[in-house]
C-alpha positions as CSV (number, residue, x, y, z in Angstrom):
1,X,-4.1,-49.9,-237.0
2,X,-5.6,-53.3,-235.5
3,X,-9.4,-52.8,-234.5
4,X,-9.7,-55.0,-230.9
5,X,-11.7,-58.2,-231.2
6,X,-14.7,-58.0,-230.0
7,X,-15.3,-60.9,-227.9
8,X,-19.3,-62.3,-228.3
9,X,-20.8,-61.7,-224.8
10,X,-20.7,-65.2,-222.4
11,X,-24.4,-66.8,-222.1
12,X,-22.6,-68.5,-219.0
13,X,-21.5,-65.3,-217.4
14,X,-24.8,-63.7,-218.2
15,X,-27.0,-66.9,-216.4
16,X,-25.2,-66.4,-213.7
17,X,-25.5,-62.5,-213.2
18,X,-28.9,-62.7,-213.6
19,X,-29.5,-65.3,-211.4
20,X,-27.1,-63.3,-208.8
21,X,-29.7,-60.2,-209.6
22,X,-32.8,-62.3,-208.9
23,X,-32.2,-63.2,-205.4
24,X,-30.6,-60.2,-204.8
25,X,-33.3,-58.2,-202.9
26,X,-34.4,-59.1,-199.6
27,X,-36.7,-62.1,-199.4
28,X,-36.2,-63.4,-203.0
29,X,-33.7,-66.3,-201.6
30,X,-35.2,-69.2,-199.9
31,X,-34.2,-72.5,-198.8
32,X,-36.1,-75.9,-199.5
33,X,-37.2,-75.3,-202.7
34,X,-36.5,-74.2,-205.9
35,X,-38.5,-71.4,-205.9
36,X,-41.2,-70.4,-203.8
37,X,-44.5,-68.3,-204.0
38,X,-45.7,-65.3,-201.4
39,X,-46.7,-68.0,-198.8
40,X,-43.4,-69.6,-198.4
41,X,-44.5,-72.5,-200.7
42,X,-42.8,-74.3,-203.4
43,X,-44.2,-74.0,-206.8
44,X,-41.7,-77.0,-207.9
45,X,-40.6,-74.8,-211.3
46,X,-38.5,-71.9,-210.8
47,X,-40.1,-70.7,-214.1
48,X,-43.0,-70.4,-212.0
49,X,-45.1,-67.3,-212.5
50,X,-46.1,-66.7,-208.8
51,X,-42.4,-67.3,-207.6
52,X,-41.0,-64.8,-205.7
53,X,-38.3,-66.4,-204.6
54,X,-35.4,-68.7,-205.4
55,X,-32.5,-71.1,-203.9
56,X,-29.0,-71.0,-205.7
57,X,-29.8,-73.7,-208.4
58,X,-33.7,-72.3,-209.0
59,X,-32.2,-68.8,-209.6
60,X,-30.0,-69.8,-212.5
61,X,-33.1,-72.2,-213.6
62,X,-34.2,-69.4,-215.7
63,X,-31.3,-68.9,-217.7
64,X,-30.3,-70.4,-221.0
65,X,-27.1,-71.6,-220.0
66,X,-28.4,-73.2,-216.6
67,X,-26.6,-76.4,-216.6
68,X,-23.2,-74.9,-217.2
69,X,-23.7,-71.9,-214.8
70,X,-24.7,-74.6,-212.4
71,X,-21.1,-76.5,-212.4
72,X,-19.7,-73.1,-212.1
73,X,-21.1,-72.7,-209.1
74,X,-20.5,-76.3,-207.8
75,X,-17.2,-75.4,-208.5
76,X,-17.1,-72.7,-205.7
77,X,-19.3,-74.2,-203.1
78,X,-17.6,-75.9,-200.4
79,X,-17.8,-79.6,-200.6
80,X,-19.1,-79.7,-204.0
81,X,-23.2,-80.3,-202.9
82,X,-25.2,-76.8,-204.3
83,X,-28.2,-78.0,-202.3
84,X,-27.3,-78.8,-199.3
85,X,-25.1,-76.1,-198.9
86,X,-27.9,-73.9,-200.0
87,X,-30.5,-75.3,-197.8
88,X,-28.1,-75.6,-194.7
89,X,-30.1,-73.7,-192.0
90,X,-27.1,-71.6,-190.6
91,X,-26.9,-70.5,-194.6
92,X,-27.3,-66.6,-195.0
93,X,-28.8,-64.7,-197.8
94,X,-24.8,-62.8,-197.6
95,X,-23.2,-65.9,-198.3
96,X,-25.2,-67.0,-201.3
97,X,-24.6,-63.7,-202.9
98,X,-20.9,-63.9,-201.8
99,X,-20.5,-67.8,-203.5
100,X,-22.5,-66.2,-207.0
101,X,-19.5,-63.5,-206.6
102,X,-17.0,-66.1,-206.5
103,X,-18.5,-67.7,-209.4
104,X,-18.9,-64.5,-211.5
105,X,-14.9,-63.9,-211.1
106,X,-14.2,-67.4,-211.9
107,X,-16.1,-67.2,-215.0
108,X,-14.9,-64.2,-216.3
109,X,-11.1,-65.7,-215.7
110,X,-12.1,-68.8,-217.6
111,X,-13.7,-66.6,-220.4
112,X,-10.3,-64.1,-220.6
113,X,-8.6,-67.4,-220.6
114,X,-10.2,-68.3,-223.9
């Protein structure tokens, strides 16, 4: 009997889950900024210790695998430009978390894929 592969967990998959938990609760998305403290003001590093929030791109700042969660997510935003669409003041906190969804299943397809 064939024991399954185990396949090594995705650092990719994991930036970009984490990132998607991050600015998951109200008020830990913002706009403008990489990450922002209390006041609503950038702290320029979304490594930050007195950030509270994040944009898209700030929230998967903190992961390993950054730069390659990043062009997943380009990949699923509409027109290709992470910050603008990010920062775009008609933007909602819903449709942030519903591009990181997008970007999730994508990466998990291109993982199964191999």
């Amino acid at each position: 009997k064939k024991k399954p592969i185990k396949q090594k967990p995705d650092p990719v998959l994991a930036c970009l889950i984490a990132a998607r938990k991050r600015i998951t609760p109200k008020g830990a998305w913002c706009q403008g900024a990489a990450a922002k403290d209390a006041d609503g003001c950038s702290v320029y590093s979304p490594d930050n210790p007195a950030a509270v929030s994040w944009c898209a791109l700030g929230a998967t700042g903190l992961g390993a695998s950054s730069g390659e969660a990043d062009a997943v997510l380009y990949r699923c935003v509409p027109g290709g430009h992470l910050e603008t669409w990010n920062d775009d003041p008609k933007r909602t906190h819903k449709q942030v978390l519903a591009l990181f969804d997008k970007a999730i299943a994508l990466r998990r397809k291109d993982v199964t894929r191999g």
